[in-house]
C-alpha atoms as an extended CHARMM CRD file, in Angstrom:
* protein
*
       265  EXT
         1         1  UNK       CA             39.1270000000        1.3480000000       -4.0870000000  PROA      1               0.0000000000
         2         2  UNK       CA             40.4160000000        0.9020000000       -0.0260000000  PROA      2               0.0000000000
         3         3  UNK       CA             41.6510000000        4.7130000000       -0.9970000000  PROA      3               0.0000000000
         4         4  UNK       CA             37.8020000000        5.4690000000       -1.8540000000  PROA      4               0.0000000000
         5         5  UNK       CA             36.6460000000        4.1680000000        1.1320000000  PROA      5               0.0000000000
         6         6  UNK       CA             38.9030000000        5.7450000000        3.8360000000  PROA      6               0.0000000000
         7         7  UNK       CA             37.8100000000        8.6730000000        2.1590000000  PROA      7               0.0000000000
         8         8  UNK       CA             33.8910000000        8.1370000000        2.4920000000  PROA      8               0.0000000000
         9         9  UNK       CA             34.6550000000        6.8540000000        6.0770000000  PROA      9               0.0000000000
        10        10  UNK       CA             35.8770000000       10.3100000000        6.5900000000  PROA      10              0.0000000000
        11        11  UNK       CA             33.5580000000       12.3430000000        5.5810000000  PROA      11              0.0000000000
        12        12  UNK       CA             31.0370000000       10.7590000000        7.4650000000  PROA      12              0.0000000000
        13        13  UNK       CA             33.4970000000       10.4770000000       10.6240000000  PROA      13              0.0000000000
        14        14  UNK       CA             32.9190000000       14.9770000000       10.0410000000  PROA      14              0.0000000000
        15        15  UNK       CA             28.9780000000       14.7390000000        9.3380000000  PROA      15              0.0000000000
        16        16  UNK       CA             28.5910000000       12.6820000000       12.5610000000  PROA      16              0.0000000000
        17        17  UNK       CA             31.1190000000       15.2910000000       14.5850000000  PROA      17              0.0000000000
        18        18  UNK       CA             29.0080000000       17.7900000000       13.6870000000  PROA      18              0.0000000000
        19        19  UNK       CA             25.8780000000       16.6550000000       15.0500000000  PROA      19              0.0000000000
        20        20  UNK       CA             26.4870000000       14.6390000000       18.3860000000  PROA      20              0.0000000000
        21        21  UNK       CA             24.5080000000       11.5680000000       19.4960000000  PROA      21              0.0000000000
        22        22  UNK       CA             23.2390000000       10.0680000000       22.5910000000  PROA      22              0.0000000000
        23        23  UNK       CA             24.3710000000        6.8220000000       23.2760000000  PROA      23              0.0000000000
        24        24  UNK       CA             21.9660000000        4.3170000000       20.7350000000  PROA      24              0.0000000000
        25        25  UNK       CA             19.0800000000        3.4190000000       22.3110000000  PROA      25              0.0000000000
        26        26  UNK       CA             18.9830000000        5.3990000000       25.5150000000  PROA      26              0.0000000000
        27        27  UNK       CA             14.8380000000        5.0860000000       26.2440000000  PROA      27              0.0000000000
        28        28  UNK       CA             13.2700000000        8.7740000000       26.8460000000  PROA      28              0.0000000000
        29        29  UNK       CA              9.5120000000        9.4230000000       26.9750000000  PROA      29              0.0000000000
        30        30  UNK       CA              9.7290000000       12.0710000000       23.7880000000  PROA      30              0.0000000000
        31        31  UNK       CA             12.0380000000       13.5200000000       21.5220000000  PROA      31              0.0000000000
        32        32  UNK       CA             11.5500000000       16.7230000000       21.4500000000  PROA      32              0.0000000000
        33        33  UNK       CA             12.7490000000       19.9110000000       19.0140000000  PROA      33              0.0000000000
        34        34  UNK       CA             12.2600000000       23.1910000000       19.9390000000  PROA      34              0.0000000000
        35        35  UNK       CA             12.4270000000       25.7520000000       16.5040000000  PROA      35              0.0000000000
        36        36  UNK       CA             12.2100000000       29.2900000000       17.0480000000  PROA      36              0.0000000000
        37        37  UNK       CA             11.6770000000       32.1490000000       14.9570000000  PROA      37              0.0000000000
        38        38  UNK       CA             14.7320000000       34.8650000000       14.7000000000  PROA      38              0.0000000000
        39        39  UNK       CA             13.3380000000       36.5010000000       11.5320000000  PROA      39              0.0000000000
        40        40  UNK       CA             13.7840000000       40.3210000000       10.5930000000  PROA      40              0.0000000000
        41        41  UNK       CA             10.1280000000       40.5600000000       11.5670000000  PROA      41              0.0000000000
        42        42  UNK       CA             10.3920000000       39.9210000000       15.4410000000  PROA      42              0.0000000000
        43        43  UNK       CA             11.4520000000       42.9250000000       16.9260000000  PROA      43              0.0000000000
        44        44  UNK       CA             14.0110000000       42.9840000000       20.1400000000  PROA      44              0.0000000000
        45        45  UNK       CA             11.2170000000       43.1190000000       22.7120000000  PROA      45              0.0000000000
        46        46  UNK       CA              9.9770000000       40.0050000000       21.2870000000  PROA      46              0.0000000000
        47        47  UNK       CA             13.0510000000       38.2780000000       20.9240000000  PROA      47              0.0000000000
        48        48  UNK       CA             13.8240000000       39.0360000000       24.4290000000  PROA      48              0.0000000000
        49        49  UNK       CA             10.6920000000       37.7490000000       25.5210000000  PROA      49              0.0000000000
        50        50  UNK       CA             10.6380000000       34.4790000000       23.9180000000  PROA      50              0.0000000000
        51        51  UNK       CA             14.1330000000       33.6300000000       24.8920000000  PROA      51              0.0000000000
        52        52  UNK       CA             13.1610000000       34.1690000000       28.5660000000  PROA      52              0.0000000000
        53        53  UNK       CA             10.1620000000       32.0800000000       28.1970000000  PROA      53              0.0000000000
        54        54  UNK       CA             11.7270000000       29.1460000000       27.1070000000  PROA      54              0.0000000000
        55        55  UNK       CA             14.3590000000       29.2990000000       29.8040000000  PROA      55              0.0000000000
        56        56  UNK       CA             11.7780000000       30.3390000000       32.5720000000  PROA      56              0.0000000000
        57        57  UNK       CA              9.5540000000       26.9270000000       31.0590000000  PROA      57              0.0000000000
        58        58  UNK       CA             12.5320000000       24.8480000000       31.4850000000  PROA      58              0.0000000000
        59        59  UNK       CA             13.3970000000       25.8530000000       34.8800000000  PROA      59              0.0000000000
        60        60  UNK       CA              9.8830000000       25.6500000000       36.7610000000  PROA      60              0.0000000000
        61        61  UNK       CA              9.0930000000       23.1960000000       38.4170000000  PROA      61              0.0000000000
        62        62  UNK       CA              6.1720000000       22.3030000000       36.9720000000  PROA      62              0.0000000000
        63        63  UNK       CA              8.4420000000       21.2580000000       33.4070000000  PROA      63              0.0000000000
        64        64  UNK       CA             10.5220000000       19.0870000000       35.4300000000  PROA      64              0.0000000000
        65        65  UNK       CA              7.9820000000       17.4210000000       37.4770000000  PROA      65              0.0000000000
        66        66  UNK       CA              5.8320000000       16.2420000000       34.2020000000  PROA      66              0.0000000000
        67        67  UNK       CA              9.7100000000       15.3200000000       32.9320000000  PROA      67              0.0000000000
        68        68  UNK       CA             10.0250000000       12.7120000000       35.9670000000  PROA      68              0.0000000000
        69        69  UNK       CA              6.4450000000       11.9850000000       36.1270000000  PROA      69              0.0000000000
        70        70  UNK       CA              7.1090000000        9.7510000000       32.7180000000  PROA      70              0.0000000000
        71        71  UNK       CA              7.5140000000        6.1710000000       32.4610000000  PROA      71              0.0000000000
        72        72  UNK       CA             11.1280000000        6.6740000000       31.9270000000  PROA      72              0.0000000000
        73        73  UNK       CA             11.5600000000        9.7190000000       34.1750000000  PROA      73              0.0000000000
        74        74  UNK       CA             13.7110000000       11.5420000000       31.1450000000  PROA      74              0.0000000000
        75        75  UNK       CA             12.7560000000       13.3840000000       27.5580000000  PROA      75              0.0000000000
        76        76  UNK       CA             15.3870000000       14.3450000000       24.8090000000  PROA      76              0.0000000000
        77        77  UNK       CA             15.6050000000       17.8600000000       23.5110000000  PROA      77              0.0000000000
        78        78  UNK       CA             17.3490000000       19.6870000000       20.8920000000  PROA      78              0.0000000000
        79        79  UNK       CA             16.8860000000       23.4430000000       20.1480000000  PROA      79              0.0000000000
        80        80  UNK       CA             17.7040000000       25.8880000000       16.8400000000  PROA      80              0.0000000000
        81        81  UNK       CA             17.0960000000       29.1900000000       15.8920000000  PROA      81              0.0000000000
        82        82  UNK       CA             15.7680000000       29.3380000000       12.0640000000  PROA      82              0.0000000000
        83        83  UNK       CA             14.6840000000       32.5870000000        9.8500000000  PROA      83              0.0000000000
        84        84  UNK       CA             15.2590000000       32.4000000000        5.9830000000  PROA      84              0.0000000000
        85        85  UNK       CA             17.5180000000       29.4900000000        6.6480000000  PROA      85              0.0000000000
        86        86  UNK       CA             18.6590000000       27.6030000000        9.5450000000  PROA      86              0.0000000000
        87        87  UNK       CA             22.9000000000       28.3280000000       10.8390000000  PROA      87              0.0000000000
        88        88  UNK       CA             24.6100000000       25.9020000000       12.3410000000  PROA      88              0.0000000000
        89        89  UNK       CA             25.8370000000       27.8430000000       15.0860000000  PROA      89              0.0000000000
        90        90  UNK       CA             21.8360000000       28.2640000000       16.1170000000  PROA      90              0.0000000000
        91        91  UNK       CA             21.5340000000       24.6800000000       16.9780000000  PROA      91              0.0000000000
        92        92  UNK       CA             21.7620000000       23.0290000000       20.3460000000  PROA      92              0.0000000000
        93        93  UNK       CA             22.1280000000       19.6330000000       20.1520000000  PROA      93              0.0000000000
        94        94  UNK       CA             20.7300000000       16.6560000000       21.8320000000  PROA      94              0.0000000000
        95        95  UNK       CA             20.3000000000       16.7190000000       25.1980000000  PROA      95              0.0000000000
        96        96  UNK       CA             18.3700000000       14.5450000000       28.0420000000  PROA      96              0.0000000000
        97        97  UNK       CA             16.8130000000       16.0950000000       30.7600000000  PROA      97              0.0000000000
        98        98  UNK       CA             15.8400000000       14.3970000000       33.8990000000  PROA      98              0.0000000000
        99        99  UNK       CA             15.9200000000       16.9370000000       36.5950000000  PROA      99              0.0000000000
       100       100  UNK       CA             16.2000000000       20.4670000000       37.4510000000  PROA      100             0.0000000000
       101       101  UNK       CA             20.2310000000       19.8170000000       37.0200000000  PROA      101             0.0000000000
       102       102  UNK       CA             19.5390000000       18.8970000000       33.1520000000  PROA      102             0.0000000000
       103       103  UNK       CA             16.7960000000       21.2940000000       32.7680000000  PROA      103             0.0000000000
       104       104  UNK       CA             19.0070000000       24.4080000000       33.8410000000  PROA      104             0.0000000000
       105       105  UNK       CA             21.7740000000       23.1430000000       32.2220000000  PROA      105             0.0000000000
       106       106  UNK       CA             20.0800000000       23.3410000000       28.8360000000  PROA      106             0.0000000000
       107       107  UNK       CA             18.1050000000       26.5930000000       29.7920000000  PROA      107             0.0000000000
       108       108  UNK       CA             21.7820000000       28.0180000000       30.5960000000  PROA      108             0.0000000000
       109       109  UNK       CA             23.0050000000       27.2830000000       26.8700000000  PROA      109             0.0000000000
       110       110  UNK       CA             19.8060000000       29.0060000000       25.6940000000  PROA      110             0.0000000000
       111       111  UNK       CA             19.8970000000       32.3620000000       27.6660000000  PROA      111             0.0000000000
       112       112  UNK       CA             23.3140000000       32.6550000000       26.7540000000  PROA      112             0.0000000000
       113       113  UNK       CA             22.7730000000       33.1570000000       22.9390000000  PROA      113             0.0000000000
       114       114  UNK       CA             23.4060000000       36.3140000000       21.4070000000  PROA      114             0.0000000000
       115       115  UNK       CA             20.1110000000       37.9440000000       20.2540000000  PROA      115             0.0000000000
       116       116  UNK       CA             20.4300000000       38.1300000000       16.3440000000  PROA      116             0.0000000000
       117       117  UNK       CA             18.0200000000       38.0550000000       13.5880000000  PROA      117             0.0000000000
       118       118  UNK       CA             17.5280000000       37.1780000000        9.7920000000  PROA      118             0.0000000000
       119       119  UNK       CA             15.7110000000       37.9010000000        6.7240000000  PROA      119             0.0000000000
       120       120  UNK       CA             13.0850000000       35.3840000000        5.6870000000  PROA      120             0.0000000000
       121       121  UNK       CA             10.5960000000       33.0600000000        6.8640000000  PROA      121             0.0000000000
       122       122  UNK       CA             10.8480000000       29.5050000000        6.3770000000  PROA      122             0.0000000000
       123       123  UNK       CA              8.6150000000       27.2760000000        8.5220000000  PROA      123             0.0000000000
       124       124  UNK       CA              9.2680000000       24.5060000000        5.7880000000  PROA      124             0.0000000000
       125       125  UNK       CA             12.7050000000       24.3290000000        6.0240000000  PROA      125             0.0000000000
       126       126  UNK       CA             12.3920000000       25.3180000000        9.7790000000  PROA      126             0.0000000000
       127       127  UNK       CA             10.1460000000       22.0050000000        9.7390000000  PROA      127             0.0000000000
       128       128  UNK       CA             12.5340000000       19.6080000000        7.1460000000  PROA      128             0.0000000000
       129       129  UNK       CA             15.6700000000       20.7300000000        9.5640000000  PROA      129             0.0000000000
       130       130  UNK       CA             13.8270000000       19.3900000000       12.5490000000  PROA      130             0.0000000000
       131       131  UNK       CA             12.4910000000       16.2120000000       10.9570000000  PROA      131             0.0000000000
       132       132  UNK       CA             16.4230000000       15.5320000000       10.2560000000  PROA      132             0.0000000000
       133       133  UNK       CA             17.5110000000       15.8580000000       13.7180000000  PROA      133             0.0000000000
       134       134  UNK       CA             14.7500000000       13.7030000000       14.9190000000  PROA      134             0.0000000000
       135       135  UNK       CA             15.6690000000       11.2340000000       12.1540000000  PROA      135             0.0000000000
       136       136  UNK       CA             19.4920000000       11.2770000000       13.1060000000  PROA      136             0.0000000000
       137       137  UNK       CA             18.8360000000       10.9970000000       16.6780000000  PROA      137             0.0000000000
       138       138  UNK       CA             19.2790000000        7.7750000000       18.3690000000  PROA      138             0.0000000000
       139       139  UNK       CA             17.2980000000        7.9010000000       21.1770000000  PROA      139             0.0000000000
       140       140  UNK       CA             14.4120000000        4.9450000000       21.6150000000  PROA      140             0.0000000000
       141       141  UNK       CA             10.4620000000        6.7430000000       21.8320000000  PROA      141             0.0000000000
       142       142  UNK       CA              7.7030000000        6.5950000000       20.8880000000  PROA      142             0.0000000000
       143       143  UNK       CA              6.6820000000       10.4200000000       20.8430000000  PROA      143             0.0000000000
       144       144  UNK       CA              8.5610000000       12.6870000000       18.5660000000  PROA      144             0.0000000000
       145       145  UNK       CA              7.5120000000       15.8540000000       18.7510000000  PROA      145             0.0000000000
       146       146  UNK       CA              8.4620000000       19.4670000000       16.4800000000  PROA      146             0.0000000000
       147       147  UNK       CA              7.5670000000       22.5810000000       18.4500000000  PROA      147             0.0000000000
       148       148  UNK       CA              7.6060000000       25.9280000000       15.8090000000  PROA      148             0.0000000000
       149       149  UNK       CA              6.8260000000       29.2640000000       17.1980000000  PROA      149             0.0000000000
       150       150  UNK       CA              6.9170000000       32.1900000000       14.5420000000  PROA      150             0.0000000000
       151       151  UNK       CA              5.0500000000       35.1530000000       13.6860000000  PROA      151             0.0000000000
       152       152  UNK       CA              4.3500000000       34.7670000000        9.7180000000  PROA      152             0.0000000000
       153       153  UNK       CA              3.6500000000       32.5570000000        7.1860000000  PROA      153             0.0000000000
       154       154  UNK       CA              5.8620000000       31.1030000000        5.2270000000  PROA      154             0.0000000000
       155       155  UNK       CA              7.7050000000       32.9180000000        2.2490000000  PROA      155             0.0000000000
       156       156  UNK       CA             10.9990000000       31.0700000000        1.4440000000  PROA      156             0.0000000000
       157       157  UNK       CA             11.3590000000       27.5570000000        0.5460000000  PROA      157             0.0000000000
       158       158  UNK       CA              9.7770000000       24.5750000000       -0.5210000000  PROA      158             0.0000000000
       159       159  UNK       CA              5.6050000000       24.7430000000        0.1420000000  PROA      159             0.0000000000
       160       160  UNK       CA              4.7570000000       24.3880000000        4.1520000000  PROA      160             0.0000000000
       161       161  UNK       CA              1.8690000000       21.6580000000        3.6370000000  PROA      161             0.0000000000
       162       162  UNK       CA              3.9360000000       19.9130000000        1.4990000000  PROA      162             0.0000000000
       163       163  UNK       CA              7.3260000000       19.9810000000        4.2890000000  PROA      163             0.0000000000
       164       164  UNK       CA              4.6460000000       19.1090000000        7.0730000000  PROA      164             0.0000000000
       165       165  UNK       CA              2.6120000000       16.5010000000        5.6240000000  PROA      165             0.0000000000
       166       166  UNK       CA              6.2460000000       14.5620000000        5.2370000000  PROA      166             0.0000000000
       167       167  UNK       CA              6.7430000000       14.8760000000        8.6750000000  PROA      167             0.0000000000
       168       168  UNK       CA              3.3890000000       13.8460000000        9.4200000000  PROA      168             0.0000000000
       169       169  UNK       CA              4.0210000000       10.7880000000        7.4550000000  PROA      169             0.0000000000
       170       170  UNK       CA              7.3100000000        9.6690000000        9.7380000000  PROA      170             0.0000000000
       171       171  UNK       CA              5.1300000000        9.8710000000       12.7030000000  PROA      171             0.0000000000
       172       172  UNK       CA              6.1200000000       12.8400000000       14.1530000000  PROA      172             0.0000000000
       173       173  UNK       CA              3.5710000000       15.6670000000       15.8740000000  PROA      173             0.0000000000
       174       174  UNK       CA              3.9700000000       19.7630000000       15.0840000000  PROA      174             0.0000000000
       175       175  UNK       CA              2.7830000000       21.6750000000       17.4220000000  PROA      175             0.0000000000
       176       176  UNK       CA              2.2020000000       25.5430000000       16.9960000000  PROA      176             0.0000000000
       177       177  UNK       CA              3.5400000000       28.7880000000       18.9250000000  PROA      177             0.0000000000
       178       178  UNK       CA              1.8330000000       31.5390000000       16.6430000000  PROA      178             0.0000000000
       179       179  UNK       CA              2.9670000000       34.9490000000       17.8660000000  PROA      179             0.0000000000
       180       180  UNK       CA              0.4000000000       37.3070000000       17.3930000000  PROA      180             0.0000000000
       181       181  UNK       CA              1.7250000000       40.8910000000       19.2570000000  PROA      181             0.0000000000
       182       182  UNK       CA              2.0280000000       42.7860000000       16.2840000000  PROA      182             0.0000000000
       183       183  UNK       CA              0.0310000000       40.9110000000       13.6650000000  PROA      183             0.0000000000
       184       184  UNK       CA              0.7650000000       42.4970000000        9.8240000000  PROA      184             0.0000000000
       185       185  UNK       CA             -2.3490000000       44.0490000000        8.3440000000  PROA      185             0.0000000000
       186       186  UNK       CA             -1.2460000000       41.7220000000        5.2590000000  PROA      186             0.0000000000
       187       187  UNK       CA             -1.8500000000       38.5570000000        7.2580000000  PROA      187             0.0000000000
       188       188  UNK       CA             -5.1900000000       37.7960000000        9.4130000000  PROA      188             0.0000000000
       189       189  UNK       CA             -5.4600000000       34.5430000000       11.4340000000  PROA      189             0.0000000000
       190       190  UNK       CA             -2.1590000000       33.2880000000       11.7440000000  PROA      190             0.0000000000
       191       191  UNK       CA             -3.3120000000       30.8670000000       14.3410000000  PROA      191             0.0000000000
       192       192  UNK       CA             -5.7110000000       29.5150000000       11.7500000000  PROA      192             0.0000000000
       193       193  UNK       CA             -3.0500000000       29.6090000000        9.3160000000  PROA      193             0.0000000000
       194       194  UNK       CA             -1.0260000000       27.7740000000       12.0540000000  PROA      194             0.0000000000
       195       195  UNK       CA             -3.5610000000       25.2260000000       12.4190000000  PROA      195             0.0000000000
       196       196  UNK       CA             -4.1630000000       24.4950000000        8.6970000000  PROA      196             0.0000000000
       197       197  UNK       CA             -1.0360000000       24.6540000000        7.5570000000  PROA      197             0.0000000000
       198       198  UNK       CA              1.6840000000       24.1600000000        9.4030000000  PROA      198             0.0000000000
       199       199  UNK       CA              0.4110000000       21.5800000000       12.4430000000  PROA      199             0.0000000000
       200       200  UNK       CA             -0.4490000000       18.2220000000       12.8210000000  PROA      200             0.0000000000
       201       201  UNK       CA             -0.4890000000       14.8090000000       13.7620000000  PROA      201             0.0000000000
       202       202  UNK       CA             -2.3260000000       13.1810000000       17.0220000000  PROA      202             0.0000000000
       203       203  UNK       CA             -3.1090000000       15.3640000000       19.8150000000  PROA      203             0.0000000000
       204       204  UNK       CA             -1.2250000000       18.3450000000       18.0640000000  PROA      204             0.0000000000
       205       205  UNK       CA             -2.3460000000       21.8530000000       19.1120000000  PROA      205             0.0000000000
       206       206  UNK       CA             -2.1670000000       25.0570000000       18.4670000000  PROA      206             0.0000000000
       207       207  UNK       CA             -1.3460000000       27.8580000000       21.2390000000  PROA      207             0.0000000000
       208       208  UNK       CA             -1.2880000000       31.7850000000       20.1810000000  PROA      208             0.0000000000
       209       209  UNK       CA              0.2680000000       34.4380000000       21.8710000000  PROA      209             0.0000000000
       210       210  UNK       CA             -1.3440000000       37.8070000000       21.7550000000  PROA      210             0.0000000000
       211       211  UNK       CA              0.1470000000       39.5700000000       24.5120000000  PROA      211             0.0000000000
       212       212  UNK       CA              3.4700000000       40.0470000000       25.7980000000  PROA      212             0.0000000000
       213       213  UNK       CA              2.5900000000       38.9050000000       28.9290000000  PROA      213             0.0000000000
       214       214  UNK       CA              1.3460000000       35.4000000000       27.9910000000  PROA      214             0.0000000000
       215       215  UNK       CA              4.6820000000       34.0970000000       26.6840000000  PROA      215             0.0000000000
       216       216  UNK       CA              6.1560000000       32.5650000000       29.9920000000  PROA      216             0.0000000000
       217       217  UNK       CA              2.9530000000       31.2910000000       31.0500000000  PROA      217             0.0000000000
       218       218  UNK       CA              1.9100000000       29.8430000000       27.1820000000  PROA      218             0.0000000000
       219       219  UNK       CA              5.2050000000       27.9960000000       26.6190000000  PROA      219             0.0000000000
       220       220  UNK       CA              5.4050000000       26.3980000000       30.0900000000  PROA      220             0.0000000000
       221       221  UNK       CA              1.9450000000       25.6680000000       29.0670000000  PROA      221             0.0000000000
       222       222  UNK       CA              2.6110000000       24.0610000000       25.7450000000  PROA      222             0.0000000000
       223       223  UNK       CA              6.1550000000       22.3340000000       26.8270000000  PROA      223             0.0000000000
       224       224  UNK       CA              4.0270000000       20.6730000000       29.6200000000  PROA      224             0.0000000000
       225       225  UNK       CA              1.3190000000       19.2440000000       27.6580000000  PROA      225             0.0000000000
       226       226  UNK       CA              4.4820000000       17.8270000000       24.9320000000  PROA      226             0.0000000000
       227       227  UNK       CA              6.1280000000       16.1490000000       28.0270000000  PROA      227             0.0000000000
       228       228  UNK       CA              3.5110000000       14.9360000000       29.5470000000  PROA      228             0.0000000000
       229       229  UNK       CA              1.5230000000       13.6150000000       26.3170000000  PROA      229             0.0000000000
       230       230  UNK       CA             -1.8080000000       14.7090000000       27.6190000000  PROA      230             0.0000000000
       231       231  UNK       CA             -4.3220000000       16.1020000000       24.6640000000  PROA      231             0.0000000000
       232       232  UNK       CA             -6.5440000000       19.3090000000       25.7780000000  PROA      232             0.0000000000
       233       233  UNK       CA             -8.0470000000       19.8780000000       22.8130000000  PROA      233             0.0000000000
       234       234  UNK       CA            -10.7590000000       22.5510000000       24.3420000000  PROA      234             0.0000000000
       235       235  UNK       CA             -7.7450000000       24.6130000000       25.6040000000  PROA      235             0.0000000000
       236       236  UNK       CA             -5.4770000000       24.5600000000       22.7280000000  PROA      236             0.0000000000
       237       237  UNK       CA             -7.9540000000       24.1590000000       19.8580000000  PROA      237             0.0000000000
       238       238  UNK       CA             -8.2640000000       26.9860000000       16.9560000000  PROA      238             0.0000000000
       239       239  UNK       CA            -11.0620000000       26.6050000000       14.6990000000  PROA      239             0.0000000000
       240       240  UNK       CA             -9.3430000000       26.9360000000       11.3660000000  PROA      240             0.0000000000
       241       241  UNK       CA            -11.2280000000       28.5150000000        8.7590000000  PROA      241             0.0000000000
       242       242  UNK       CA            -10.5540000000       27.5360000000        4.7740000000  PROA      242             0.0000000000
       243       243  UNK       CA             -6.7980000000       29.0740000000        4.7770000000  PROA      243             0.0000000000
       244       244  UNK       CA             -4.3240000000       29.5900000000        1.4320000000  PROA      244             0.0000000000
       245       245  UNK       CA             -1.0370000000       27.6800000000        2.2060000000  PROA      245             0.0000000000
       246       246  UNK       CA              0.9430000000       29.6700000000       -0.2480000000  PROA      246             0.0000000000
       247       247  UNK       CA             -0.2150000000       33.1310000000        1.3660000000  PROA      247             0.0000000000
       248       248  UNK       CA              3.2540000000       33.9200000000        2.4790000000  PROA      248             0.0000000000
       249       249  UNK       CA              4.9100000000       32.8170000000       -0.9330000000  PROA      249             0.0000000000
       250       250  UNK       CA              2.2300000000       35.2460000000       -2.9250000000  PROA      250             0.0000000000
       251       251  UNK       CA              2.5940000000       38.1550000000       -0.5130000000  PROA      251             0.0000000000
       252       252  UNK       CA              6.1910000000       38.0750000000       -0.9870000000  PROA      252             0.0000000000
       253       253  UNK       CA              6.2650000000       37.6900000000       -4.9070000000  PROA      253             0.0000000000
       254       254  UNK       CA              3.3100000000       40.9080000000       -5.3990000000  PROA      254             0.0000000000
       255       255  UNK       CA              5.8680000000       43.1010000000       -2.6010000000  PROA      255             0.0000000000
       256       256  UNK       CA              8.6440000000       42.0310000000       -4.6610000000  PROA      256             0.0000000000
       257       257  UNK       CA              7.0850000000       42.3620000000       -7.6640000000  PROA      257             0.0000000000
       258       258  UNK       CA              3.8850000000       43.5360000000       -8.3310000000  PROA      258             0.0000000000
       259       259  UNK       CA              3.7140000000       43.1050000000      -12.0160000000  PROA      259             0.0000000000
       260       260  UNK       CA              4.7230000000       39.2610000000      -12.0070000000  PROA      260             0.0000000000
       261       261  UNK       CA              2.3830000000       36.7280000000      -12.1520000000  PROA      261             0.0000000000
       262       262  UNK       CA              0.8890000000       35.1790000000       -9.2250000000  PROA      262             0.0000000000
       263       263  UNK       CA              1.6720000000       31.8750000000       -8.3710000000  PROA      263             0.0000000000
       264       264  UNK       CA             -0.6060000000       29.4240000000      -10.3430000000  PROA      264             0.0000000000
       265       265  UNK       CA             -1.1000000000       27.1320000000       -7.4270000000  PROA      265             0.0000000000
């Protein structure tokens, strides 16, 4: 029996070494997770342009002034990369940023990824990876906040309602980065797909990009507004028309297979 428990000690002595902690109860004004799409559909150009966005975001000034401006002057963040599935070397872990020091520190881990990509689209388990780090993390908030930028719906993996409304129900707000540069003719309205589907929870928004030159400004935009906790619903609002959940998971079973059976709900 002592055998049996040394041995489940161990194992989760490994499951905690792979996913580091702050100290318990460090006080931060909101947890933050940054997911970002790296599927097969982004092309370089895009890749290259939301990786720079999210560093330039993190470096201006205006981030790090709304970081100090909070009552505790400091925000957790943790970053991953996710296509079909989520790697483990595509996660950054935990980190608190108080100042430009922190803030370039974690922009420097970001722009030095290599650019890769993956086949598959999984905002839900995108969405049930980042509820688990906010779950595991033991910081003391009480914002927690998913931010998912992608540029399709979702086509692997468990529903995205179903993944999101779970979230919704631990508190935590999803906020959307729809990428909308080279829509597919297959999918109209992603932002309303965004904003039906995959979003939610109090004061959560939705902010497309349809240009190439509005990523900088729309993520230092939308990583402001998280950090700061102020809700502009006339700016970020997309009026979200009656939108099919499983759109993704249907377009991908007819390409696959056109002769199967559609999904029956």
């Amino acid at each position: 029996m002592l055998e049996m428990l040394s041995l489940l000690a161990c194992f989760a002595c490994a499951g905690a070494a792979s996913l580091p902690a702050p100290d318990d109860g460090m006080p931060v004004d909101v947890e933050l997770v940054l997911a970002v799409d790296i599927s097969q559909s982004m092309d370089e150009e895009e890749f290259a342009l939301q990786r720079a966005g999210y560093v330039e975001a993190l470096r201006h000034r205006d981030f790090i002034n709304a970081v100090r401006s909070g009552t505790n002057g400091r925000i957790a963040v943790a970053y991953f990369e996710w296509a079909g599935v989520v790697r483990d070397d595509g996660v950054i872990a935990w980190q608190v940023i108080e100042g430009e020091d922190s803030a370039n520190a974690f922009a420097d881990k970001i722009a030095s990824r290599p650019f890769r990509s993956f086949r598959g689209t999984s905002i839900s388990g995108a969405l049930g990876f980042a509820t688990g780090l906010l779950e595991k993390s033991a910081f003391s908030t009480l914002r927690r906040v998913i931010d998912i930028s992608g540029d399709g719906p979702n086509n692997t993996g468990p529903p995205v309602a179903t993944t999101r409304d779970a979230a919704l129900a631990k508190g935590i707000v999803i906020n959307g980065l729809p990428i909308l540069i080279s829509p597919s003719p297959s999918v109209g309205h992603l932002d309303s797909y965004y904003a039906d589907c995959v979003t939610g929870g109090p004061g959560s928004f939705v902010l497309p990009i349809r240009a190439a030159s509005e990523f900088s400004t729309a993520i230092r935009r939308k990583l402001i507004q998280e950090v700061s906790g102020i809700h502009d619903a006339a700016t970020f609002r997309v009026d979200a028309a009656a939108v099919d959940c499983l759109l993704g998971e249907r377009l991908r079973q007819r390409f696959s297979d056109p002769y199967f059976p559609e999904l029956d709900r």
